[in-house]
N, C-alpha and C positions, 0 to 999 in steps of 0.2 A: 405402675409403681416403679419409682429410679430403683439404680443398681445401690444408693447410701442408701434409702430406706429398706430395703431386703438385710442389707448387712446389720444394720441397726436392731432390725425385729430379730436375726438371729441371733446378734449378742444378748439381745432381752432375754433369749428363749433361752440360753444357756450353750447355745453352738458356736464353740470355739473355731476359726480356722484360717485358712486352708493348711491342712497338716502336711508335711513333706511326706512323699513314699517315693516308691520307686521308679516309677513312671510316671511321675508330672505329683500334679495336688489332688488332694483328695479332701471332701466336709468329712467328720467323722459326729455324730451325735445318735444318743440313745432315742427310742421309740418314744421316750415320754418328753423329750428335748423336740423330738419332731413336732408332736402333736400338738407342744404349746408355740412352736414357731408355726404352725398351721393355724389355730387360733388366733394368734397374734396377725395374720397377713388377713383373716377372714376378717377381722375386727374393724382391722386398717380400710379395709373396700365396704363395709356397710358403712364404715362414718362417710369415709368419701361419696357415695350414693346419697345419704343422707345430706349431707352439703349441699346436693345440686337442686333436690326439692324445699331444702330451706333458702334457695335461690330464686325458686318462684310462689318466695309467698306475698310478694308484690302483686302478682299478678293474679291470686283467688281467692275473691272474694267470700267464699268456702268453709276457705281453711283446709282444705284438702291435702293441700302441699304439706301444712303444718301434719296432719294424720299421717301422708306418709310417710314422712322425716321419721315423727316417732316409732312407727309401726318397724322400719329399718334397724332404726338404731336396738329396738326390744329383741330382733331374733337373734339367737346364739345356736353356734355350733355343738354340737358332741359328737365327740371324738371318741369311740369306743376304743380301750385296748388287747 
């Protein structure tokens, strides 16, 4: 995953930054800010995974690849707080 698209998912997620301090930058964002920028990056890598077996659905005759495309894309994270 590029350095825009991290930037990108943490503005989705609500993390504003880098905020000035005293000693260089600092990310500043709440626990529940994390968790949906952690969600958001989990999301981002199943579809990408998901892409690569919808890649070889040329090649099985199956459908397998189609199975596990879908099976990728249905798992979800939780994120306790």
């Amino acid at each position: 995953m590029d350095k825009e698209t991290l930037i990108r998912l943490a503005n989705e997620a609500g993390i504003k930054g880098p905020a000035p301090a005293r000693a260089g930058f600092k990310m500043y964002a709440s626990p529940d800010r994390l968790r949906r920028f952690a969600a958001l990056i989990a999301a981002a890598e199943r579809e990408a995974c998901a892409k690569i077996c919808d890649d070889y659905q040329h090649a099985d005759p199956l459908g397998v690849s189609i199975e596990c495309a879908s099976a990728i894309r249905a798992r979800d994270i939780h994120i306790s707080s």
